[in-house]
N, C-alpha and C positions, 0 to 999 in steps of 0.2 A: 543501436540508435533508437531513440524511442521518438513515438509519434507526438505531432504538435498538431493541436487542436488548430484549425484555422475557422475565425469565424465569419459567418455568411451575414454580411449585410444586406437586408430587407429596406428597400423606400419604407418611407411612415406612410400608411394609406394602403398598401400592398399586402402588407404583412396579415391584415385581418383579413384582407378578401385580394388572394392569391390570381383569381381569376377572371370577377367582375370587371374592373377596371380597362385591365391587358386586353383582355376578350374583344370588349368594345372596342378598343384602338385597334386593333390586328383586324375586327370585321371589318372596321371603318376603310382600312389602310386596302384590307383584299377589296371592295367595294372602288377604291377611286382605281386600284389597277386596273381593272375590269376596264370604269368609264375611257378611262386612259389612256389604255390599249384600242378601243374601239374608236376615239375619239384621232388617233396618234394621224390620221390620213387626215386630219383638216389640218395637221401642221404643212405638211408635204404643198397642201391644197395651195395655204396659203403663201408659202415662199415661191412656189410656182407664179402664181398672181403677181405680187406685189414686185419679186425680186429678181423676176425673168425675161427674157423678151418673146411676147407670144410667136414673133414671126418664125422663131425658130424653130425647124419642123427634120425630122427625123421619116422620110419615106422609102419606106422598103416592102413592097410588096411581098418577097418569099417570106422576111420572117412574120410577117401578119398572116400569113396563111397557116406557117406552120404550129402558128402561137395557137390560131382559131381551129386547128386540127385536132391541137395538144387538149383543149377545152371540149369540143365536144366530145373526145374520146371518153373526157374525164365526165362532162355530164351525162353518157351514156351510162356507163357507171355506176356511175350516184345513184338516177334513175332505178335502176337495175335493184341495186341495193336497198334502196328507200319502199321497193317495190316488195320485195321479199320480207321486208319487215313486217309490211304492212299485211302482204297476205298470214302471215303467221299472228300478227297479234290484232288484224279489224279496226287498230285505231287511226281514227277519222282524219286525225292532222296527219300524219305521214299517208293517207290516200293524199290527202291537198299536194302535201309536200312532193308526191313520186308524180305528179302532174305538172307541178311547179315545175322540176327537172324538166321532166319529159318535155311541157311546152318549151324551155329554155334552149331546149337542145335542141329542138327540128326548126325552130324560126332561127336560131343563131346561126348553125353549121353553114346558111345561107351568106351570111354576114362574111365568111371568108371564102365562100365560092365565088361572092362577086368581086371580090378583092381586083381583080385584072378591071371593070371597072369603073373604078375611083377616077380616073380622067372621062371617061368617054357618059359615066353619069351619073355622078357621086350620090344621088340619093337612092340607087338602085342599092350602092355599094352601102352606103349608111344609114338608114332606115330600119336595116335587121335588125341592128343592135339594138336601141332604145326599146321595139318594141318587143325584140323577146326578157327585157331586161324588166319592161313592165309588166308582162304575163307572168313570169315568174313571181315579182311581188304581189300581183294582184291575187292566187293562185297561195303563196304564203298567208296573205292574209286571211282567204277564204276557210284556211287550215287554222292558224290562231283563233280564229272565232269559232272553231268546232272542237276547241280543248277542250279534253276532261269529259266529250259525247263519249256515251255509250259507245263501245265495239260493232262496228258494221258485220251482218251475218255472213258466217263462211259462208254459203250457198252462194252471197253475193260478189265477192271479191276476186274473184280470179276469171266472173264472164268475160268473154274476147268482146262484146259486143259494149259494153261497160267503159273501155279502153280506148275502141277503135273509133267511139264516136269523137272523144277527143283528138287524136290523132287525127281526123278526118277533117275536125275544127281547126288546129293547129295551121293545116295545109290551107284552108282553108283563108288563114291566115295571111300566109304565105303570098299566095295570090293579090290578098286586097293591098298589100304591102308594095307588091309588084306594077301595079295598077297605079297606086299613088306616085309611087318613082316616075311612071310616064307620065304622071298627070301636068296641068301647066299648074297645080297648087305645091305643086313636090317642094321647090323653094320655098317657099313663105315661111319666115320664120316661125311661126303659129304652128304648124307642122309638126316641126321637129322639138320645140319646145312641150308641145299637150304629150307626144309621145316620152320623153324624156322626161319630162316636170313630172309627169302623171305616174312613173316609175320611184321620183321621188317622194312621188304624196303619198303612193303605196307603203314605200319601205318607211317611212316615216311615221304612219298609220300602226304600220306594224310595232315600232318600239312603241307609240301609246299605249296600243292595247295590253302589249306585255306589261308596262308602267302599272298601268290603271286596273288589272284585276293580280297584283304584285305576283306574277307569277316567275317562280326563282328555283324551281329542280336545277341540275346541272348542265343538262342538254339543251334547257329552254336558256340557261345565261348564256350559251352559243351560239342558242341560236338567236339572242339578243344582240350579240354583238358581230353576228354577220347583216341581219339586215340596217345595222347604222352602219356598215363599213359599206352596202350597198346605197343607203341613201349619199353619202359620203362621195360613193363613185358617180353616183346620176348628178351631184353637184357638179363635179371635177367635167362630166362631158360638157354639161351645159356652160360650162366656161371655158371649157376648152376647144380646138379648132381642130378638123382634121388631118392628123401625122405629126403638131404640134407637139409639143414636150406634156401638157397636161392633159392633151389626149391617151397620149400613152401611160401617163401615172393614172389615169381612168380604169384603163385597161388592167393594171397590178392592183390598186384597190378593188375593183371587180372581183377577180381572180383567186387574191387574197381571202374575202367575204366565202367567197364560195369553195375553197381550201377547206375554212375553217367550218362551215354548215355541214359539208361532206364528211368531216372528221367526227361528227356530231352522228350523222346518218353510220358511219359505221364500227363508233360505239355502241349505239344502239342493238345493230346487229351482231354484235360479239358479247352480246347481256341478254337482255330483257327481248328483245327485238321490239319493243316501244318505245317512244321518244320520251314520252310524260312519264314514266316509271324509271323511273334512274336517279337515285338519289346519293347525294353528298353522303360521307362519313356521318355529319351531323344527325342527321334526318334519317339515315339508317339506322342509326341506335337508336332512336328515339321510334320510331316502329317497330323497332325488333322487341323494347320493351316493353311498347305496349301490345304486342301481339303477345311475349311472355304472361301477362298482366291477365290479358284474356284467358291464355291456355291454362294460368294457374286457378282465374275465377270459374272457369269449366272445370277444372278436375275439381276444383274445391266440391260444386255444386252436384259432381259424379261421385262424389267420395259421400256427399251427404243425400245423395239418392243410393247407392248406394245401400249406405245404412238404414234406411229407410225401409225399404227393401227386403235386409237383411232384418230386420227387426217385426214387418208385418209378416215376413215369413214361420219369424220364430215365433210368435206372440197371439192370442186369443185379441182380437181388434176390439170386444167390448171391456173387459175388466185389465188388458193388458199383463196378465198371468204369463207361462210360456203356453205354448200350444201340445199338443199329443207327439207332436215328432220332436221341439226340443229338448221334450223331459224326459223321452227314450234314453234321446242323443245324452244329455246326461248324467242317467242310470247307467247304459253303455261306458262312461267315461268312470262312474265310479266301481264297474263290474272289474273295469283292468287296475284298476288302482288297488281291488283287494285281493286280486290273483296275484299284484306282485308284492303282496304281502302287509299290506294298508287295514286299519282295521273296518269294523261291518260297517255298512250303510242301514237304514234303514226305510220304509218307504209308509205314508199314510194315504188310505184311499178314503175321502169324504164326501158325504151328497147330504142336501140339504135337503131335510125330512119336511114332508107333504108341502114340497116347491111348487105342486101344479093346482094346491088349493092358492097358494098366494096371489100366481098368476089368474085364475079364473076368479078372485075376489076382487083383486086390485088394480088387474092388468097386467100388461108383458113392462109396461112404461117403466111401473114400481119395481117388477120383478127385476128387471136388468140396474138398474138401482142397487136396488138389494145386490147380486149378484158383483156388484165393483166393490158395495162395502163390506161382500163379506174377505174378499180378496184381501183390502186393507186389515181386518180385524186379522187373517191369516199371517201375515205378516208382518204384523205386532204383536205374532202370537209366541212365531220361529224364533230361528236365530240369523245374523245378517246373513251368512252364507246359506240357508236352508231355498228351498227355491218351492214353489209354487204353481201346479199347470191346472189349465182346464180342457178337460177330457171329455167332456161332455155336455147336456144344457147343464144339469148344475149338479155336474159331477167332476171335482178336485183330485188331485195328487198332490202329495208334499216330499221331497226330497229332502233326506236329512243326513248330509254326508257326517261321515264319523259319529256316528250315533248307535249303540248298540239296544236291542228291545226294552231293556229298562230304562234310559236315558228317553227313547222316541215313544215309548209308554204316557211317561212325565209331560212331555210336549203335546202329545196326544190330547191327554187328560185339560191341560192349561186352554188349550185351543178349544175345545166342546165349551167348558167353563166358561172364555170371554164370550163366545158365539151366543149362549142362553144367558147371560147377564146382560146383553146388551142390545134389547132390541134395534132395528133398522128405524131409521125417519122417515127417509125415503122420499122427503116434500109434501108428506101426509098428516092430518092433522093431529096424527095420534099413531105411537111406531107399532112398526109389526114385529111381532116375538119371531123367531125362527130357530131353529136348532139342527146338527148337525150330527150326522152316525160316523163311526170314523173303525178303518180297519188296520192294524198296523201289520208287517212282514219283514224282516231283516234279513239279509243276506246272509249265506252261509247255512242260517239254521233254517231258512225255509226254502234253500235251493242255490244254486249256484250258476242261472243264466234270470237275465233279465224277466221274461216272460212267464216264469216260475214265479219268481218274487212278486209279480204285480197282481198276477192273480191270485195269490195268497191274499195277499191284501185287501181285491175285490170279494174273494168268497167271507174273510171275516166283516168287511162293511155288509152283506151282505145277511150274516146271521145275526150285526148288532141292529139291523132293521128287524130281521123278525122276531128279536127278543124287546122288541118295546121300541125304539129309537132314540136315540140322545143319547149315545153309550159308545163306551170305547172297548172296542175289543181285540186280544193280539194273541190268546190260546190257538192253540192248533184245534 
């Protein structure tokens, strides 16, 4: 059976940009789920309202005990966890944050101790809530506004004394809470409203700030979308009545918010152990490549130090010739090349005749001058492969692989020649003659290790000096 092409129809608009488009609609589409999902409790809110009858009340003291049992077990927890993050990584929003807990959970746990009583003196019983509901936001906020600080000093983070002032506060708390239930203002609606409303202006504070400086890691959209499911629930109390039907959906948006923040706290812990370092797939490639980007412009910049390196090591820094050790290194390389059977090298040794009148006439300024141009004239004298060191103040080598005495004779002879035809400029107003003695040695016939050869070379530079200078000489 043979195959049947099927073909793929492309929208017009698609097809040249595969991505653009889609992209935009799919962030768009992930963006309203977000709002959507956060938002999904003011549907609840509102059919409660509009399509319910508020008298209707659902009162059960055991399961409100064991609900507020089940919570603060769980903000212990959290706590706990948010605590440990924070001592590991210093950062300053999950200190807010493992305080936010903490406070939430020693003013709440209250909140289902007085549960017994709701009859004998309901604001002792209801009271806790609202305001451990607004220490918590208030407490989140004080952590949103500390994003992206610097890391707190280990030294600082795990003192008991750091801790316990809060907890001291918290109780503290507890007390004036306890105070107001007896008071004759405990009623007044204003009360209960500034503690509640002020839990909503919190959490509400909080989505601006996130808004307003667009902060959007993945931890922080969760934890965007617990503190609106927390203003969400501060709505829900303040419209609801106690044991009421919208009291109790107070209580599962509450709950809910705080599911999802805690899921957030122990992702964290199973990562990064930070809250602001957690990034989406997006956002991780997009660091991973610029951190590649960097590692490649550092090795580049290692690779060209490096060479750098490798080159002033090899290299005389003024005329840029090789230096004494790499013109060994390779003699050395052509010594093995003719032991395994290659033919001779040969070597020239040259100094540039009465160099220490030029300098005491003209200066070291001219001399070093001179010294780069004779470098150049050297090698536009060779051949490309021939190499060129300087040995000394203005004492040269030349390397002339594959070159036997007659052939580096020749070269010899050419090289002294453009040297005396050519005098130096030098930025002088009138050039200076200079001329060169030159001694040559080949391998094989004047020895068979390096240091034999060179100094053949040196001894006959050394007799074309004191037979007059300007001369080339290669006899034994």
């Amino acid at each position: 059976m043979s195959a049947v092409a099927v073909p793929v129809v492309v929208p017009d608009g698609l097809a040249s940009d595969p991505t653009g488009t889609i992209r935009w609609i799919t962030e768009a589409y992930v963006r309203l789920l977000l709002v959507g999902f956060a938002l999904m409790p003011a549907g609840l809110i509102a059919y409660l309202y509009f399509l319910q009858d508020p008298a209707l009340k659902f009162e059960h003291h055991a399961f409100h005990i064991v609900a507020i049992a089940i919570a603060t077990l769980e903000g212990g927890f959290v706590t706990y966890v948010s605590w440990r993050c924070y001592r590991e990584s210093g950062e300053p929003l999950l200190r807010w944050m493992t305080l936010g807990f903490l406070g939430f959970t020693v003013i709440y746990v209250l909140h289902g101790a007085f549960t017994g009583y709701a009859h004998d003196n309901i604001w002792l019983f209801l009271l806790y809530g609202p305001v451990s509901r607004f220490a918590m936001a208030a407490l989140l906020l004080a952590g949103l506004l500390n994003y992206h600080r610097p890391p707190d000093a280990r030294d600082q983070r795990g003192k008991p004394g750091r801790w316990s002032r809060w907890v001291t506060l918290f109780m503290l708390v507890n007390v004036a809470v306890a105070l107001v239930a007896g008071s004759s203002i405990a009623g007044h609606p204003a009360v209960r409203l500034s503690m509640e409303g002020g839990a909503l202006v919190m959490s509400v504070a909080n989505v601006a700030v996130l808004l307003a400086r667009r902060i959007r890691s993945p931890l922080m959209v969760v934890f965007a979308m617990a503190v609106t499911m927390f203003a969400l629930s501060s709505l829900a109390f303040l419209l609801g009545r106690p044991w009421n039907h919208m009291w109790w959906l107070a209580h599962v948006i509450f709950a809910g918010a705080f599911f999802l923040l805690s899921y957030g706290v122990v992702q964290a812990f199973h990562t990064t152990r930070s809250f602001s370092m957690i990034y989406s797939h997006e956002q991780l490639m997009v660091r991973i490549a610029e951190a590649m980007a960097r590692t490649e412009n550092a090795l580049g910049d290692l690779r060209r130090t490096n060479q750098t390196l490798e080159r002033l090591a090899a290299t005389d820094s003024l005329t840029g010739a090789d230096n004494r050790r790499r013109f060994t290194e390779r003699v050395e390389i052509e010594m093995e090349r003719v032991k395994r059977g290659g033919p001779p090298f040969s070597v020239l040794a040259l100094d540039l005749d009465n160099f220490k009148d030029v300098n005491d006439h003209h200066g070291h300024q001219v001399g070093d001058s001179i010294l780069k141009a004779f470098v150049q004239t050297c090698l536009s004298a060779i051949r490309p492969y021939d190499g060129v060191a300087r040995v000394g103040g203005e004492e040269f080598m030349v390397l002339l692989p594959k070159a036997a005495l007659d052939a580096a004779r020749v070269i010899a002879e050419r090289l002294r020649a453009a040297v005396e035809a050519n005098p130096f400029q030098s930025g002088m107003q009138y050039p200076v003659a200079v001329t060169v003695s030159i001694g040559v040695s080949q391998s094989g016939l004047d020895g068979d290790t390096t240091d034999v050869i060179l100094r053949a070379a040196d001894r006959r530079l050394y007799d074309a000096k004191h037979q007059g200078r300007n001369r080339v000489i290669w006899a034994r």
